[in-house]
N, C-alpha and C positions, 0 to 999 in steps of 0.2 A: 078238491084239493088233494093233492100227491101222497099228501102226508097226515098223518092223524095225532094228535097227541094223547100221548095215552098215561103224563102226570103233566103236573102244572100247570099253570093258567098264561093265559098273555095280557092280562092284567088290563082286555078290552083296549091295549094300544095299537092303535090301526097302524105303525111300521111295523112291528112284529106278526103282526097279520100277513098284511104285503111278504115280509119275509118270507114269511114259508111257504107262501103261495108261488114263490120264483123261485124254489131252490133249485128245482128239475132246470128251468132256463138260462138260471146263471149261471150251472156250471156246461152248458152246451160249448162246442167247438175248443174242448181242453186239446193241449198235446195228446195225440191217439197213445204216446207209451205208459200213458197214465190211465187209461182206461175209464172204467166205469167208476167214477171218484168216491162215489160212497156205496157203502154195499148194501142192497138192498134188503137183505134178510138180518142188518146189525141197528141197534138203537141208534139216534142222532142226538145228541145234546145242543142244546140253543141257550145260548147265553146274551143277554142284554144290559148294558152302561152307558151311561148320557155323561156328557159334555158337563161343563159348568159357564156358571158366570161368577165371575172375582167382585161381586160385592164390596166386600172392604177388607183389608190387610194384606192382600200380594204378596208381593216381595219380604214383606214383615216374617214370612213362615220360618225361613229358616234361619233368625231371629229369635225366634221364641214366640214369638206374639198371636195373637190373639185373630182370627179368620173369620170371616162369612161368606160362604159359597153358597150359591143356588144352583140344582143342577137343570140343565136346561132341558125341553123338548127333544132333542137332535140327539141321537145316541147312536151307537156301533153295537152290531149281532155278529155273534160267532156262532157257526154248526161244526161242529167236532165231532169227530166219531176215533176211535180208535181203531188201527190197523191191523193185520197181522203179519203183517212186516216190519221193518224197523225204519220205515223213512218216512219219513217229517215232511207235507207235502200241504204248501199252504197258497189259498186264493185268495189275493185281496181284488174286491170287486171297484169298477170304477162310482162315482158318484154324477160326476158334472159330463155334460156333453162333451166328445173330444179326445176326455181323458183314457189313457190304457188302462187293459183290466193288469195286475201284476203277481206275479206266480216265481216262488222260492221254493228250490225241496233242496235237501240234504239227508245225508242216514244219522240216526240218532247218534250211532257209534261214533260218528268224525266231530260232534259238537264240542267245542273245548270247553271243558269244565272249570280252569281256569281264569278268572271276571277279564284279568289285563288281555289275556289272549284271544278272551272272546270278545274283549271289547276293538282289537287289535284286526280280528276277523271279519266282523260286520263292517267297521271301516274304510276296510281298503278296499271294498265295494260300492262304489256309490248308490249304483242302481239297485243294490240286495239289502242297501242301510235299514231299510224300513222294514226287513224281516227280524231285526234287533229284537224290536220288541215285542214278537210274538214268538222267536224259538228261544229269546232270554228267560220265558217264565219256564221254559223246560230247565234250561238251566241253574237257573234261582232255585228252583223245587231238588237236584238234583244234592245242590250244597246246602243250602237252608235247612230241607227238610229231610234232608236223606236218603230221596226217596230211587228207587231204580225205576228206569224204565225199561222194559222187554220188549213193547209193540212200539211202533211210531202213531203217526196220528192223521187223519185226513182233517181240515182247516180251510174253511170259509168266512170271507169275512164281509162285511157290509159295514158303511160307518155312511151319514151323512153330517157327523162333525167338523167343521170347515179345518183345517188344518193351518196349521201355522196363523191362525187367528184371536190367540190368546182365552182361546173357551175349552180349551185343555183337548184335543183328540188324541192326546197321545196316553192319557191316563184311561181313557174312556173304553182302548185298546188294550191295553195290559189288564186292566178290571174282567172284561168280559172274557177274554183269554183266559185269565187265572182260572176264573169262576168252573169254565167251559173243562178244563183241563183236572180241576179237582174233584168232578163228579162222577164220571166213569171208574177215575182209577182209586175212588176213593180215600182223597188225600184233605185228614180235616185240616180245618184253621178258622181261628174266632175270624170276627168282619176286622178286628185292628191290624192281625196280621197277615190278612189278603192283598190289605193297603201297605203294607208294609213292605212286603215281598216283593209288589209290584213297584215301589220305589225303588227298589233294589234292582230291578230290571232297567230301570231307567237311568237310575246314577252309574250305575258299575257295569253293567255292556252297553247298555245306549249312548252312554257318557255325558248326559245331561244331567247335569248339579241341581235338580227339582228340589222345593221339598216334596213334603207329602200332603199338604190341602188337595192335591187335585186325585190324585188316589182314594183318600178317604170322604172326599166327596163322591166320586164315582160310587163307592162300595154303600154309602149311609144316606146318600140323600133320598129326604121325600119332597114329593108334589110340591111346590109351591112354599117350600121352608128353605131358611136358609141352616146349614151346616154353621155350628158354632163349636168352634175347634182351637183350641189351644196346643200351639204346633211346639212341643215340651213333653217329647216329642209330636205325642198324636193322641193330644188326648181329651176325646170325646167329649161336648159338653151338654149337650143336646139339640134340639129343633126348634127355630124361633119362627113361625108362622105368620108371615107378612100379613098386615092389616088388609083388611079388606077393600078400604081405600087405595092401597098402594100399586104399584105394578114395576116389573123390572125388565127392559129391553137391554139387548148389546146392539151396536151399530160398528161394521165392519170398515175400520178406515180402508183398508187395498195394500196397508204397507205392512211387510212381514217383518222388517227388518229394517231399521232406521241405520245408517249406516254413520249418523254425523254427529251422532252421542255414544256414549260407553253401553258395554254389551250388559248384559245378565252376569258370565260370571265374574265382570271386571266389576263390576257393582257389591256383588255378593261378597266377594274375596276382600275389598273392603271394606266391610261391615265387619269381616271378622278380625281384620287387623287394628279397626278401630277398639274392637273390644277388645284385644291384645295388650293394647295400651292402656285400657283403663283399670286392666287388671295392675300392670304396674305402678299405677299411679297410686291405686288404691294397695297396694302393699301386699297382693295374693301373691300366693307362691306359683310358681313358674319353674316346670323342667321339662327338657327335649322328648318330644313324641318318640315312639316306637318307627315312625315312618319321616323320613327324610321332609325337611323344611316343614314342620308342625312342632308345636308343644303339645303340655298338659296344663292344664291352671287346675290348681284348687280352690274350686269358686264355690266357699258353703255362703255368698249373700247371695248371690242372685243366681244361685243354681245352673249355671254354665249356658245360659239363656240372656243377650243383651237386652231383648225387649225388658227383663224385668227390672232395668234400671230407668228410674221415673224421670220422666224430664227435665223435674227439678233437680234431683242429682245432677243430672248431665249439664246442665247447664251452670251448674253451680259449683261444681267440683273435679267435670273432666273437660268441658270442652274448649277452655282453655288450651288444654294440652293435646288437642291434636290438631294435626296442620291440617289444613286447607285440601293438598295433596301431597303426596308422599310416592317418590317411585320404588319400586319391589327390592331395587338395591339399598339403598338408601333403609328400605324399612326390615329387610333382612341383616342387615350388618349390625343392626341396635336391637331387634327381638326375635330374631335367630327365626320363627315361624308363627303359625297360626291352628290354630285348632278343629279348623275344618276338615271333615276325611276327604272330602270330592273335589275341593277346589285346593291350589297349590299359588305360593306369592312367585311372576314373572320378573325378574329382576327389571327386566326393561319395559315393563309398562311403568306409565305412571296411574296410581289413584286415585278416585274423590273422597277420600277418605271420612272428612268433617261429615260431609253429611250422608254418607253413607253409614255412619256409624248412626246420626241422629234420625233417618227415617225411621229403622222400624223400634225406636225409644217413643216417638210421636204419635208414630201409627198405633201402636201397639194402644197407648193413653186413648187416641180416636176411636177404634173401632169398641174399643169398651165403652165407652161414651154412645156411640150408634145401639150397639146391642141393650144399653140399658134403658135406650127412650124407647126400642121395641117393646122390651117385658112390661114397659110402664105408659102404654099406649093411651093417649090423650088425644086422640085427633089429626088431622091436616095441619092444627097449629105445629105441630111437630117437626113437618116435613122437610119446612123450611132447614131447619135445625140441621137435620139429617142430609138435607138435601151441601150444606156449607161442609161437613164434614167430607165426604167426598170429593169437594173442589178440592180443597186443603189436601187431601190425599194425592191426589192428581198433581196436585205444585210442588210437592215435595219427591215425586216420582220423578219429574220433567228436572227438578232440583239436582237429583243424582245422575242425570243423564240418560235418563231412561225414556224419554218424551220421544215426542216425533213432530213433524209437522201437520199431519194430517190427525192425529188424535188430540192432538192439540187445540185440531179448528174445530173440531164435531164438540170437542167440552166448552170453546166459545159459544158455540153456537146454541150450546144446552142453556149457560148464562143469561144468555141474551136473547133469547124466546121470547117471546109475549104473551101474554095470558100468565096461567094459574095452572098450566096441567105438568109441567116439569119441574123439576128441584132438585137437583144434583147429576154430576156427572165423573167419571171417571176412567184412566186406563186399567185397563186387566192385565193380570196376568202378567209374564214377566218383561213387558215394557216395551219398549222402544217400536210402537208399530200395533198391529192387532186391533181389538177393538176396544169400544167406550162403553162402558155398563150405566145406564140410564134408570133414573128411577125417578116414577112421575106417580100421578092420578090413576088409577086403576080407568081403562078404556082408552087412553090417549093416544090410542095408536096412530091418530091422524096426525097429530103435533111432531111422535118424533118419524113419521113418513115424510113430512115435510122436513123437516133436519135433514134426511137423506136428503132429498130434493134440494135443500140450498148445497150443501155435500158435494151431489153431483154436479152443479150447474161450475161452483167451482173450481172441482178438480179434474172434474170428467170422469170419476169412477161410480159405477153403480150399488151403491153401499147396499150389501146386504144386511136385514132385518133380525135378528136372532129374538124370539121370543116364545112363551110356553114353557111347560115346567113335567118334570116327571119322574117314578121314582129311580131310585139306585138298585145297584146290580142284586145286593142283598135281598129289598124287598122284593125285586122281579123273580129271583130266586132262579131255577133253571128247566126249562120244558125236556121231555124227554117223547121223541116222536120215529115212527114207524112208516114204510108207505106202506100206503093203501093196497 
């Protein structure tokens, strides 16, 4: 091997093995003005973040409510070393057959420090989009935490996180990046505000309105547990360690992007107009945000968190009072805005308002219901149970527009199995497309191979398998390696 590690472990995970074993190969045939990409007589930092699976609460996060992520097998490795120049020179390697390897450099000095401007930058590039969220955390770090940078950095990346498949790669990305970037130059930060940061890199240059479940899974997940996260905003609850009995697959529908339902942040933005109204309804105080088309509520019952209003409340005191849908005109002209930082009301869309405000009030009630038959584990009789809460999740998804056709059929087809070895199914992540998180029998892999298999026959796509479990960036912690 090229390379010897001289701290840290690999935690016996055979990708991070592979990794280092191909560094020398994958960076062969670079631009010749880039030369010899890492230097051989400097340390190399290696940083490792896995994927997740969306369990239960999704879309519920930035809600307030109540999360379970599993982080999966499939994770992204960064080798970083710092430069002694000042440019920022970064490989992302390919994965699948086919695909280009893709390479961004810039000098640290032209990075705009500015979120709008850098959000503004990566933009109107299409092809350079995806270096967003690996020169963002330079960015993030420069405002956040202060910090200066003198040298640039050299930046390799590997991910086999399927992308745009609802199993988070983009958080998986920013996590290992952060990690990679704050150990050389010595930049601390508890594990909340690595996740923190990093969602910062994704809402305000990336411009994707996440919350933070998929971040702070990255950073806390271990083996085989699921993350129990209270997105209020991010706050830790602990590890609930799937029974022994059970097992959690994702199955890849092929659709990234359902085009013939509402988006993520047409969904999202009405969730918080919903809450908008129920602050008036309910007689909170209400004054104009510091930022165009938002407010401020003083919300001392439910702590400025919808999910904390119970179903029965809602059901019984606001949902009356809100419509069905609602266009941004329409709801701008009567509550002036929302309270959202990331998302902003369109005059001319129209919303789903109703039940966008009611998922994650439901969810929220659900997945606490899921998490407490974990702690209070009684067997397979359970599963059932758990396995219904998930459907329920899933309909209330498809409810606000977030469904697809094809995630739709693979959670058919979870229903309607035969045998004993599956019991719930759902979409991940933020909807409309992506995959279906399955939770069966601990060994079933034949039952949901077959699901693929009827999958394929019907749609013709070759559903990929997501399963396996591993820990987060935190426990991987970070290698630090020499060549030989």
């Amino acid at each position: 091997m090229p390379y010897q590690i001289i701290s840290g472990t690999t935690h016996d995970l055979v990708d991070t093995e592979q990794f280092i074993q191909s560094l020398d190969e994958s960076l062969s045939s670079l631009p010749a003005h880039w030369g010899d990409f890492f230097d051989a007589k400097r340390e190399l930092i290696v940083t490792r973040a896995p994927g997740r699976i969306d369990l239960m609460g999704g879309i519920g996060d930035y809600a307030g409510s109540l999360v379970l992520e599993l982080p999966i097998r499939n994770a992204t490795h960064v080798a970083l070393q710092p430069s002694q120049d000042t440019a920022l020179r970064i490989v992302s390697l390919p994965v699948a057959a086919g695909e280009s390897r893709r390479l961004f450099e810039i000098d640290l000095k032209r990075l705009p420090i500015d979120y709008a401007d850098a959000r503004s930058f990566f933009a109107s590039d299409g092809a350079n989009h995806w270096a967003a969220y690996v020169a963002g955390v330079f960015m993030v770090l420069m405002r956040e935490a202060k910090f200066a940078f003198h040298e640039g950095a050299r930046i390799l990346i590997q991910s086999n996180v399927p992308e745009g498949k609802g199993v988070s790669s983009s958080a998986a990305l920013e996590v290992a990046v952060m990690q990679a970037v704050a150990a050389p130059y010595g930049i601390e930060m508890s594990r909340q505000e690595l996740a923190l940061l990093c969602q910062k890199v994704e809402n305000l240059i990336v411009g994707a309105p996440c919350g933070v479940m998929d971040q702070m899974t990255a950073v806390f997940g271990e083996t085989n547990c699921a993350l129990e996260l209270l997105c209020q905003p991010a706050e830790f609850k602990g590890m609930l360690t799937l029974p022994e009995q059970l097992e959690v697959w994702a199955i890849d529908s092929g659709i990234r992007h359902f085009v013939g339902g509402s988006d993520y942040r047409t969904v999202r933005t009405a969730t918080f107009m919903g809450y908008r109204i129920i602050a008036e309804v309910a007689g909170l105080s209400v004054s104009p945000g510091a930022w165009h088309g938002h407010v401020w509520i003083d919300d001392w019952k439910w702590k400025g968190y919808l999910a904390n209003v119970t179903p029965e409340e809602f059901e019984q005191e606001f949902a009356a009072s809100i419509p069905e849908c609602l266009t941004g005109h329409e709801f701008l002209d009567r509550y002036q805005g929302i309270t959202d930082i990331v998302t902003s009301v369109d005059p001319a869309v129209e919303y789903p308002v109703r039940q966008a405000t009611r998922h994650p009030i439901y969810e929220h009630a659900r997945v606490n219901a899921f998490a407490s038959m974990l702690k209070d584990w009684r067997g397979l009789e359970q599963a059932r149970a758990l396995g219904e809460l998930m459907f329920r999740s899933h309909g209330s998804y498809s409810a606000c527009g977030l469904g697809s056709p094809g995630t739709d059929e693979l959670v058919r087809l979870v229903k309607h199995a035969s045998g004993d070895d599956l019991y719930g199914a759902r979409i991940t992540g933020g909807g409309s497309g992506g995959s279906v998180a399955i939770l069966g029998r601990r060994g079933a892999i034949n039952t949901v191979q077959h699901i693929a298999k009827q999958y394929r026959q019907q749609t013709g796509f070759q559903a990929a398998i997501i399963s396996g479990s591993s820990p987060g960036a935190s426990l991987f912690g970070h290698l630090r390696l020499m060549r030989n």
